[in-house]
Structure formats: C-alpha cells, structure tokens
Residue, then its C-alpha position, 0 to 999 in steps of 0.5 A: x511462514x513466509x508473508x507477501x506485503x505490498x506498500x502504498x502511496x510514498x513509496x514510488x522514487x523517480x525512475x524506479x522501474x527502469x531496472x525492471x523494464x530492462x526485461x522483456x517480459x516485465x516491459x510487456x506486462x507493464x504495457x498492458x497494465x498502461x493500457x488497461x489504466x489509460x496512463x503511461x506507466x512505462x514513462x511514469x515509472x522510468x522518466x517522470x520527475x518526483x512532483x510528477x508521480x506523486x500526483x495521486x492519479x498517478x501514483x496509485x496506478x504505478x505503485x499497484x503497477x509495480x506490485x504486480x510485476x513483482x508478484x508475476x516473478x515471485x509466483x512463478x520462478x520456474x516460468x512456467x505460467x502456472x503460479x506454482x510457487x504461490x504454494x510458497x507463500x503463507x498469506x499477503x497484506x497491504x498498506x493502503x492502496x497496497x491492499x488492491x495489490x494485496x486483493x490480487x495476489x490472494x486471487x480476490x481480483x483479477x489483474x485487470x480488475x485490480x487495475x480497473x479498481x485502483x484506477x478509478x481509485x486514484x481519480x476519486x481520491x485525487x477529486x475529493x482531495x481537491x475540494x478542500x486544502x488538506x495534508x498529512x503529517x507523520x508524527x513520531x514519538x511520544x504518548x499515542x493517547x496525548x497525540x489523540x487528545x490533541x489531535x481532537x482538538x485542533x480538528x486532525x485525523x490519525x490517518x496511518x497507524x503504522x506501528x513503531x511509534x509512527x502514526x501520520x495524522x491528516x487535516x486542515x493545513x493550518x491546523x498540522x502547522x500548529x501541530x508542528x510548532x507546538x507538538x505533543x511532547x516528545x514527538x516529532x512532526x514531519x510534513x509529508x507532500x501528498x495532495x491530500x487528507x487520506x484515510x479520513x473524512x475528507x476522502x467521503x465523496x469518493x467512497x460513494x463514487x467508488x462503491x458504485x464503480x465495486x459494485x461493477x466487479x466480480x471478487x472471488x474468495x482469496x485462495x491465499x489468507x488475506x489480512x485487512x487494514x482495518x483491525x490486521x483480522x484474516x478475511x475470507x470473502x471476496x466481497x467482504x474484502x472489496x467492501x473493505x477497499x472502498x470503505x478504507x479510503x475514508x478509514x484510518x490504515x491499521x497497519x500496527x494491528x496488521x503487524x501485531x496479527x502477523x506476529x501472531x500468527x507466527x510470521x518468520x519472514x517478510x517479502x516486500x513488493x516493489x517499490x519496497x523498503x518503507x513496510x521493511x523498515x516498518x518490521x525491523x521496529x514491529x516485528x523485531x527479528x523477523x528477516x525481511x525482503x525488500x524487492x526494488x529491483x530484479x537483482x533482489x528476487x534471488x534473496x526472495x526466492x531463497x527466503x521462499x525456498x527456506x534456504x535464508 
C-alpha cells in the first residue's frame, strides 16, 4: 500500500526547482501554473533568495507549484497523458497547504482550481497574518499535556501536531520567547521564521474571506482516498473536503493522527512530493519502518516509480 504526501509551508529551499526546470516539460507546466497564480514561480523557485520565498504569498503558490509537477511525473511514467499509474497509488495526504496538493491528486480540484485556491490562500493568510505580530515556535520533547497546560496559560496555540514528539506551537511574540527562556521541562523550543500565527485564531479573517472565494468552485468526489488534517479520518466528498481546506487554516494540523490512520490502515510505503524531506523524516519517527521516498529532484523519481512498481 503505497501512500502519496504532500508537504507544506517550510519546506521550499532557495533554488529548488532549478533541477526540475532542466526538463521541458516541467518548464512548460511550471509557466502555466505561474500565469494561472500571477506570480513568477519560475524565477520564485530557481533564483529567488530565502526571505524572499518565505513570504507566505509566495511560498504557498510555490510549494503547491512543485507538488504538481511531482505528481504530473509520478502519474504518468510511460508519457502517455493518461494518468494510468495513479492505479498505483493507495491514498494521498497533506500537511498544511499541502492538503490543496493532496485535494488535486484525489481528482477534488482540478490543477487550475488548486491553484486558484492556494493563491487566494496565501493572500489571506498572508492578511491576516499582518494584523497582528505573531510567530511559531516548534517544541520538541517533553510531556504533550504539561506543554498544553502551559501553553494556556501564556495565551499560545498548538499549531502542528506532528508526531514524534514535535508539536509547533503559535502565538504572541513575547509570549513564545517566554516559552523559550522557561520551557516545559524537558523540551526544546526552536524559533521558527514564518510571518505568522497559522492554523490558530489569528488566521479567522481569512477563513471568512476564503470560504467566499470555495464557494466559487466545483470539487469533485476524490477518485483516490483522501486522509484530512483534521482527525487523519478518509474523506469522500468533495465538498466536504473543500469545506475542511478552508476551515484548517484557523485549525490546528493533526498530522500524528494523519500518520496513526496511515499505520492503520496498513501503509507499506511513502512517497514524498517535492520539495520533500521534512514529512519523510517525520515517518522515520511515526511510522518506523516503513520505507520512504522523498522526490527533490528528477533523479529521485526512479526510486518512486520502483516503490510504485513493488520492485524497492
């Protein structure tokens, strides 16, 4: 059982597409999805510097931007145009902004309204986020109900539950500092550099100004089981789905339960979406020993195809 993951927001590096841009066909898609997001993605992804595509509205664009590229490969080996190996795959998942990556590759969106979406995404995370100071911290270590307790009371949010003992946590920035010089005993706290609180309250005003924008589209019911952030449960409507992307973006990322539903349901191998590694390493400590796949570059889909083909 062979599981497709897409990550989210953190894991784009300066020029990591630079490698995928080497082939025509990538360039080409990547131009398309530019236009569609009105943002240079080509230059975002190859010569842009690190504060430059960490910049929410342009991350979110990017990183979904790379997922799709990845997936355009892995679905179609032969290059045929006909998605025949999607057949291949058991099921997909998303951290974060990688759940609209997710939603395309279960046939929810299509690749221009995945676009559409996370475009419009990015812009009202990228508002909300500059109402207030805010940033995120991740927390590694120690007991999760005394980090909860604690984080209560200095007015914190868990933000990303994200399983192997790593939970990033979201507030005030005075407030994570606190956190820092007086942890929970036990942990570590490391200072993340994101522009804002996600996946918490903070991120309200653009949930009510994304839900307009869904209300906009047409999902289809997945054709490939879908788990969501929320509670790591398989979904099978469309809209349902859709209702969950915009609701999440205020709502903490359960990616531990993700992984827990994925053991469950008797995952033997994980694919990771470009630009990959950090839902990877998440495995190695949540789903011991179960082989995984990050896709960074070209040179990585061969390992992918294999795993697809039974042949690791």
């Amino acid at each position: 059982m062979i599981v497709v993951v897409a990550p989210g927001q953190g894991s784009q590096t300066p020029g990591f597409l630079a490698p995928w841009l080497a082939e025509e066909r990538f360039r080409d898609q990547l131009g398309r999805i530019s236009d569609a997001a009105e943002i240079d993605l080509v230059a975002h992804g190859t010569t842009s510097d690190a504060d430059t595509i960490r910049d929410t509205a342009v991350a979110q664009p990017l990183i979904v931007a790379a997922g799709l590229l990845t997936l355009s490969a892995l679905f179609d080996q032969a290059g045929t145009g006909d998605n025949a190996d999607r057949a291949k795959i058991a099921g997909v998942a998303g951290h974060s902004v990688g759940e609209v990556t997710a939603a395309a590759a279960a046939g929810i969106l299509s690749e221009s309204d995945a676009i559409a979406f996370v475009r419009e995404r990015s812009r009202a995370m990228a508002s909300a986020a500059a109402l207030t100071p805010t940033g995120m911290s991740a927390v590694l270590g120690g007991d999760e109900e005394a980090l909860l307790a604690r984080l209560v009371e200095l007015g914190l949010e868990p933000a990303n539950f994200n399983g192997g003992g790593q939970i990033v946590v979201a507030g005030a920035p005075d407030a994570l500092e606190t956190l820092k010089i007086e942890p929970v005993a036990g942990t570590r706290v490391i200072p993340l550099q994101v522009a804002g609180a996600f996946h918490t309250r903070y991120m309200q005003p653009a949930v009510a100004q994304l839900r307009d924008f869904a209300a906009t589209l047409s999902p289809s019911d997945p054709t490939l089981p879908i788990w969501t952030n929320r509670d790591g449960s398989v979904v099978t409507s469309g809209s349902s789905f859709l209702d969950l992307l915009v609701g999440q973006v205020s709502s903490p990322v359960r990616w531990d339960k993700t992984m827990a539903s994925l053991a469950d349901a008797g995952v033997t191998g994980l694919i990771e979406l470009a630009p990959a590694g950090a839902l990877a390493g998440l495995a190695k400590r949540g789903l011991k020993g179960i082989p995984t796949i990050a896709v960074k570059t070209p040179d990585d889909l061969a390992a992918a195809y294999n795993m697809m083909n039974g042949t690791v």
